[in-house]
C-alpha positions as CSV (number, residue, x, y, z in Angstrom):
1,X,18.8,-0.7,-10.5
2,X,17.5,2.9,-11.4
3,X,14.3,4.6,-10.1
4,X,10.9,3.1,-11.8
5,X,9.8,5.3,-14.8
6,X,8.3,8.4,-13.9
7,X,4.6,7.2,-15.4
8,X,4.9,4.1,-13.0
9,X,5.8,6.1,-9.4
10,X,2.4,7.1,-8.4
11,X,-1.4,7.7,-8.6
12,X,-3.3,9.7,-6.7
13,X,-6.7,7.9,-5.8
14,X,-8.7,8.8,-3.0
15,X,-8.2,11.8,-4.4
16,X,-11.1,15.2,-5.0
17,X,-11.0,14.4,-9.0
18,X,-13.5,16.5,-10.5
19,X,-12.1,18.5,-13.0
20,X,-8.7,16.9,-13.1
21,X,-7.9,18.6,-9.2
22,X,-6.6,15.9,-7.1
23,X,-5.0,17.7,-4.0
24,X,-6.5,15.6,-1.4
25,X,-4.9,12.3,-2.8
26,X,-3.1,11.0,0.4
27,X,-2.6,7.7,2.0
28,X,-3.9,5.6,-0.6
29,X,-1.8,6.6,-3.9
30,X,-1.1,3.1,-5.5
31,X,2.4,3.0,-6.7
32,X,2.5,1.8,-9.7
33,X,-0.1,4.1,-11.8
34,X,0.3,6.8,-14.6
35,X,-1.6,9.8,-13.7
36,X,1.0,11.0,-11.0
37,X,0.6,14.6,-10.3
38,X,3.6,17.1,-11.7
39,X,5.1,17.3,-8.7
40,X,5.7,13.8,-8.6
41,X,6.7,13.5,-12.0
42,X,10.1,15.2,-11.6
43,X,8.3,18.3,-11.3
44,X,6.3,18.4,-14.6
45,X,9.2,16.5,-16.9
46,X,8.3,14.3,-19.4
47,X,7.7,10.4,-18.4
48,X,10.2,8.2,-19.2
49,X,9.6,5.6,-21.7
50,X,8.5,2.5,-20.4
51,X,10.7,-0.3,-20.9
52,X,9.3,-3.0,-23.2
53,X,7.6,-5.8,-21.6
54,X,9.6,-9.1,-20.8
55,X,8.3,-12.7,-19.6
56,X,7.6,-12.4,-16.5
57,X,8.3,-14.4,-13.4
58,X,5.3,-14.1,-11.9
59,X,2.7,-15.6,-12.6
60,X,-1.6,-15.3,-11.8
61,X,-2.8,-17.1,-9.0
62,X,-6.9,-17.4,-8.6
63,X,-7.5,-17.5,-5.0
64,X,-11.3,-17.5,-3.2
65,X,-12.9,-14.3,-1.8
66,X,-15.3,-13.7,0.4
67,X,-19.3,-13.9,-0.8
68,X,-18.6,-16.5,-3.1
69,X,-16.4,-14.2,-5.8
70,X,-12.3,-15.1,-6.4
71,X,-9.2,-12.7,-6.6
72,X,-6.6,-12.7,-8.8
73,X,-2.9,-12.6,-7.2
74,X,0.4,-12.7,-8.5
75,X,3.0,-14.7,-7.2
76,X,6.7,-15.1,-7.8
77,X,9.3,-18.0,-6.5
78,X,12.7,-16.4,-4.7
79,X,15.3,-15.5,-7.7
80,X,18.0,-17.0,-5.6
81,X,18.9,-19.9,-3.3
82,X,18.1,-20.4,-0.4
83,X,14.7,-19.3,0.0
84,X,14.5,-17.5,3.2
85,X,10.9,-16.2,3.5
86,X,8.2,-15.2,2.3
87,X,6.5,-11.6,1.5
88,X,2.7,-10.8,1.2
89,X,1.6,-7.4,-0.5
90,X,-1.5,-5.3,-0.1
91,X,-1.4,-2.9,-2.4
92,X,-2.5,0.7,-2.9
93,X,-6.4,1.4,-4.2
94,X,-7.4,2.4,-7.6
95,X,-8.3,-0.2,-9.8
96,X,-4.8,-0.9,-11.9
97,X,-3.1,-4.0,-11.2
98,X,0.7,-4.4,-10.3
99,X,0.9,-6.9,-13.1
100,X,2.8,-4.3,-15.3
101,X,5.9,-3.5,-13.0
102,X,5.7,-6.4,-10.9
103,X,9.0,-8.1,-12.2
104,X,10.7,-4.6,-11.6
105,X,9.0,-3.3,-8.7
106,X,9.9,-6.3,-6.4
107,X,13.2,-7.0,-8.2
108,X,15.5,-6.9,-5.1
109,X,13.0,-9.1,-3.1
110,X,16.0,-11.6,-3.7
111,X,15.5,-14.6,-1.6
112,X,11.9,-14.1,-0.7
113,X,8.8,-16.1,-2.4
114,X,6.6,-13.5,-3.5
115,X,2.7,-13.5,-3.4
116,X,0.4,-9.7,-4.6
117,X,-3.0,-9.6,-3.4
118,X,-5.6,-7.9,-5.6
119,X,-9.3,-6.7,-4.8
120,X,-11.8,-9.3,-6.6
121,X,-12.6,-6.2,-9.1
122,X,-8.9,-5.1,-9.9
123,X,-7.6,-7.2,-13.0
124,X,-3.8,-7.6,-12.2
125,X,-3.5,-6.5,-16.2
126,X,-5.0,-3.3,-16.1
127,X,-3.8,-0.1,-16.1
128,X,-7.0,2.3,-15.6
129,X,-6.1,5.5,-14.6
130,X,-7.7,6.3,-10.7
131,X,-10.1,8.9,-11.8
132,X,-11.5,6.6,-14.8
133,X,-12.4,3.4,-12.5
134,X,-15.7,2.3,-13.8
135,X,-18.8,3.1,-11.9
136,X,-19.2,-0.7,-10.9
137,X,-15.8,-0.5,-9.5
138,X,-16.5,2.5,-7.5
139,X,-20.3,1.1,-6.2
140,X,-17.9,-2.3,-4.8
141,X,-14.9,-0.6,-3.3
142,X,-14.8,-0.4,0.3
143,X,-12.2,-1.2,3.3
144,X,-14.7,-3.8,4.8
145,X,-15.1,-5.3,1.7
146,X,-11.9,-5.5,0.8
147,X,-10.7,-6.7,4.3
148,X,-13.3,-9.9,4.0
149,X,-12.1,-10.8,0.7
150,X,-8.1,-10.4,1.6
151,X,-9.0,-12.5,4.8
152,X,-10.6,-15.5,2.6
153,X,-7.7,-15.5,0.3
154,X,-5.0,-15.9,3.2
155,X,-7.2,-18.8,4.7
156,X,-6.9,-20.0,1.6
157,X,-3.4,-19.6,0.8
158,X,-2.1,-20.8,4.2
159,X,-4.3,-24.3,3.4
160,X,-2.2,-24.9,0.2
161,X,1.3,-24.3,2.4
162,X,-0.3,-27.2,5.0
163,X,2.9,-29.8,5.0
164,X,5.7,-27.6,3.7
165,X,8.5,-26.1,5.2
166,X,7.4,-23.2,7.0
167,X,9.0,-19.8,6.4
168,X,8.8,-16.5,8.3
169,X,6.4,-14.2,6.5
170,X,6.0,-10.9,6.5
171,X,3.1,-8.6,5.8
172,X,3.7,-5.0,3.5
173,X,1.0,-2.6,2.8
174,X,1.3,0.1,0.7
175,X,-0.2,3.5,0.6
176,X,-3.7,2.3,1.3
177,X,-3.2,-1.8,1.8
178,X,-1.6,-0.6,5.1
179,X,-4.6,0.4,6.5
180,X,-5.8,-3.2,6.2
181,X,-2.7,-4.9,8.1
182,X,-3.6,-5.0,11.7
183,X,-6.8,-7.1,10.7
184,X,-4.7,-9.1,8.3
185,X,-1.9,-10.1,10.2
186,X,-3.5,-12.7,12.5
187,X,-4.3,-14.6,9.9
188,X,-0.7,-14.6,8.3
189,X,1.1,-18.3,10.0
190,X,4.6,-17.7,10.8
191,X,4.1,-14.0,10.8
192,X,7.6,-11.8,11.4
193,X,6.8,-8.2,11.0
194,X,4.9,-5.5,9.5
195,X,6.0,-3.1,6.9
196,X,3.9,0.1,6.4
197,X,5.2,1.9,2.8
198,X,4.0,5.3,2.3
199,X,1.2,5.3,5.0
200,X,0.9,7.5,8.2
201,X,-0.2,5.2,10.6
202,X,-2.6,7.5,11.4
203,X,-6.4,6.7,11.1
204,X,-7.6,7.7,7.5
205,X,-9.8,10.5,8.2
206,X,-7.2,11.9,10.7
207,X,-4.9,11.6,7.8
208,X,-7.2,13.3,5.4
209,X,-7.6,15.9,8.2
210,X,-4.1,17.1,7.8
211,X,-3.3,16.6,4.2
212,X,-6.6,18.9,3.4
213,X,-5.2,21.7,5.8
214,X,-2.0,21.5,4.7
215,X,-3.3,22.0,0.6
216,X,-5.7,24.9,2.1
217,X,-8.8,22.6,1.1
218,X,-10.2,21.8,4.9
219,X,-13.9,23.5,3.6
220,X,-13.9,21.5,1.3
221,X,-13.4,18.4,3.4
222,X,-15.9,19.5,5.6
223,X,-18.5,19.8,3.2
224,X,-17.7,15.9,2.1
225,X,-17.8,15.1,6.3
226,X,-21.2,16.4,6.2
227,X,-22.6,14.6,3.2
228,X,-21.2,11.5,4.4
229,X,-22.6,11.9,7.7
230,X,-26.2,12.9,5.9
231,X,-29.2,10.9,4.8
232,X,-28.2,10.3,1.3
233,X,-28.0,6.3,-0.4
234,X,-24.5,4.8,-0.4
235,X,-24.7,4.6,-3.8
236,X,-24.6,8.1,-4.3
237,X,-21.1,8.9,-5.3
238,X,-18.8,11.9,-3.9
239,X,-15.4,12.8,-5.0
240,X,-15.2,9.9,-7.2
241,X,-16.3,7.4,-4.4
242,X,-19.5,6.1,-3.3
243,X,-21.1,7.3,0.2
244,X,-20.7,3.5,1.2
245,X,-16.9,4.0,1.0
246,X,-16.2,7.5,3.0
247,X,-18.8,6.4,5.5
248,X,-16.8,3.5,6.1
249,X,-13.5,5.6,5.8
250,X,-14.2,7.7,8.5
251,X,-14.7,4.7,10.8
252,X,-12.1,3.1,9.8
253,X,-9.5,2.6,13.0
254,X,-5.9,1.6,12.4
255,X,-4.0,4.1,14.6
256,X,-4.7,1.7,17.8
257,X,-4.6,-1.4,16.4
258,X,-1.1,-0.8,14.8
259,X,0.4,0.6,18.5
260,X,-1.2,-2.7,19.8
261,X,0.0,-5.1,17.5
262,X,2.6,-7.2,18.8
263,X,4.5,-8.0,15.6
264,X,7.8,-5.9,14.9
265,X,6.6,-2.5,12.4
266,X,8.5,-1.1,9.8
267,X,7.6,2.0,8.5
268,X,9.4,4.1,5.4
269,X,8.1,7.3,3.8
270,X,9.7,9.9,1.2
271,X,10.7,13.3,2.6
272,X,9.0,14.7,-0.3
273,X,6.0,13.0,-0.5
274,X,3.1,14.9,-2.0
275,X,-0.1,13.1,-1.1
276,X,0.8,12.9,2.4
277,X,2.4,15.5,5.2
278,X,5.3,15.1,7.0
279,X,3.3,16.0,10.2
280,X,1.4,12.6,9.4
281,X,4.6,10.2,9.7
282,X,5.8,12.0,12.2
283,X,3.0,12.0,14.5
284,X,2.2,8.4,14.2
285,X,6.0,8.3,14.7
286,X,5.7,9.7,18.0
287,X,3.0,7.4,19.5
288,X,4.7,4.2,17.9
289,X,8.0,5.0,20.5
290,X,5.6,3.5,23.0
291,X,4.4,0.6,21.6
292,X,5.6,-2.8,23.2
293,X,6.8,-4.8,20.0
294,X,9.6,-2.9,18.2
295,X,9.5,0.1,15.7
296,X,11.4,1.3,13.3
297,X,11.4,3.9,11.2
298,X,13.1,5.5,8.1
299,X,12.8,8.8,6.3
300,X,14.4,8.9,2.7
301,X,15.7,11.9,1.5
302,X,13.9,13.3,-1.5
303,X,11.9,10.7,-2.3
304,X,8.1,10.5,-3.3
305,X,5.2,9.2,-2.6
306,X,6.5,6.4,-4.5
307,X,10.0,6.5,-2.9
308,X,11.5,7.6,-5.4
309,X,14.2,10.4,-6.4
310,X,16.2,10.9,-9.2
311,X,18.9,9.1,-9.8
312,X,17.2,6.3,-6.5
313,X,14.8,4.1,-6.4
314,X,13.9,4.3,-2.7
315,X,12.0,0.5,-3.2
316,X,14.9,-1.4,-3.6
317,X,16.5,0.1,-1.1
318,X,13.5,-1.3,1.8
319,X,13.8,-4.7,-0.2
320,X,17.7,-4.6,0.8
321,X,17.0,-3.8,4.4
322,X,14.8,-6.7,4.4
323,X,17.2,-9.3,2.7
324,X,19.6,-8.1,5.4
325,X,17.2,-9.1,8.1
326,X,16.5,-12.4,6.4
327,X,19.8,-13.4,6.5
328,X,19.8,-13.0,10.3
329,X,16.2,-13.2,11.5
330,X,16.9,-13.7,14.6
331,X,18.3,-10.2,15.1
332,X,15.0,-8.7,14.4
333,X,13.3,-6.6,11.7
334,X,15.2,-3.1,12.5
335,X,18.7,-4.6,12.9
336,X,20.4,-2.7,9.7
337,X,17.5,-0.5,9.2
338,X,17.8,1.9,12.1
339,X,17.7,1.8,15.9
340,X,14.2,0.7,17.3
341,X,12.6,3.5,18.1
């Protein structure tokens, strides 16, 4: 299978939009939107056509949320016998669904049941462009919020899979749904690993530290710290998020609880990757060497924030590492992948 189509790679999103300028886009770029900066479009090329649209094998799951509201998930039976486990996605932030690219995006996810968590305000369907979320999307969107509803939804889920056979799950968070794992994966029965795509590690703001002084914008940043840290409403809205949302951003800890989790981690990043510095993977890569449960960790050449290069679609290539370690669970989440770290 090719890469995705340029327009589907990546989004920035917690991004400095005003005016179109989205340097400090970094941990949180879902994957599957179509306002990718230039450098991530094959360096200002065209996008490719979209293919058309097929019947899909997925299919919308309503699943209750926290405060009385629902989410809408998608969910996917394996594509080939036996079923071996299970997979649980967090995806990135903006407010586009995965509903569009689903069939393709998790394509070699070949003998795993597939289920996509969405935020209660993100229509699986929609394909809003990150800077044009509507205001009632940015007054809701929050990492506490988020983590409350995602938390209902698994209690949920695991009620409905009370009886069957169980299968090893595993969690995947990407770009920004990684930095709700370590709070996640307790809930998760039968839980076999953690797989971090496209995310540092690192706390968020100590993420957004380095991405602003690697783009020359750290002034900037600091004037956002400030307002943030000021008397001003949550409401109020900053960079194209409300005051509620980098408050709780620059609180937010996942650093810690990830070294401290004792579930196997798998972490894979592009070498190219635009909306987040090297010097974030590899400094979360340096402090996961020590933690007790294993660690693993892979680099791909080239490849995006998306993970993708021409000619590669870096995806499909985690999805084959995983069916590798499904065939042989017992030899752990790195066997195949690389040498625990």
């Amino acid at each position: 299978m090719g890469p995705l189509p340029a327009a589907l790679q990546a989004r920035p999103v917690r991004a400095f939009v005003r005016g179109g300028w989205a340097v400090l886009a970094l941990a949180s770029a879902a994957l599957w939107g179509c306002a990718a900066p230039a450098s991530e479009r094959g360096r200002g090329s065209p996008p490719a056509a979209v293919e058309p649209a097929t019947a899909s094998a997925f299919h919308t799951r309503q699943l209750p949320a926290a405060d009385g509201l629902t989410l809408m998930a998608l969910e996917r039976p394996a594509r080939a016998m036996p079923v071996r486990y299970r997979v649980i996605v967090v995806p990135g932030s903006g407010c586009a669904g995965m509903a569009p690219l689903a069939d393709r995006y998790f394509a070699g996810l070949l003998h795993a049941e597939v289920l996509v968590l969405h935020k209660p305000w993100v229509d699986p369907d929609a394909s809003t462009p990150a800077d044009r979320c509507s205001a009632a999307f940015v007054q809701t969107d929050g990492l506490g919020a988020w983590r409350a509803h995602a938390i209902a939804a698994l209690h949920a889920d695991a009620r409905t899979r009370v009886g069957e056979s169980p299968l090893p799950q595993l969690l995947i968070g990407i770009s920004e749904g990684a930095e709700l794992l370590p709070a996640l994966a307790p809930e998760v029965p039968q839980l076999a690993g953690l797989v971090l795509l496209s995310s540092s590690g690192l706390d968020p703001k100590e993420a957004l530290a380095l991405q602003a002084q690697r783009q020359g914008v750290t002034a900037r940043l600091q004037v956002l710290e400030r307002v943030q840290a000021g008397p001003l409403a949550g409401a109020a809205v900053r960079e194209g998020r409300s005051l509620r949302y980098w408050r709780e951003l620059w609180q937010w800890p996942l650093e810690q609880p990830l070294l401290a989790a004792p579930w196997p981690l798998l972490q894979v990043w592009g070498a190219q990757d635009a909306l987040l510095p090297q010097a974030a993977y590899q400094r979360f890569r340096a402090l996961a060497r020590g933690r007790a449960a294993p660690y693993c960790a892979r680099t791909l050449p080239g490849a995006d924030h998306g993970l993708q290069r021409p000619g590669h679609d870096g995806v499909q290539q985690v999805w084959a590492w995983l069916e590798q370690w499904a065939r042989a669970p017992g030899k752990g989440l790195c066997a195949g992948v690389v040498a625990p770290e």
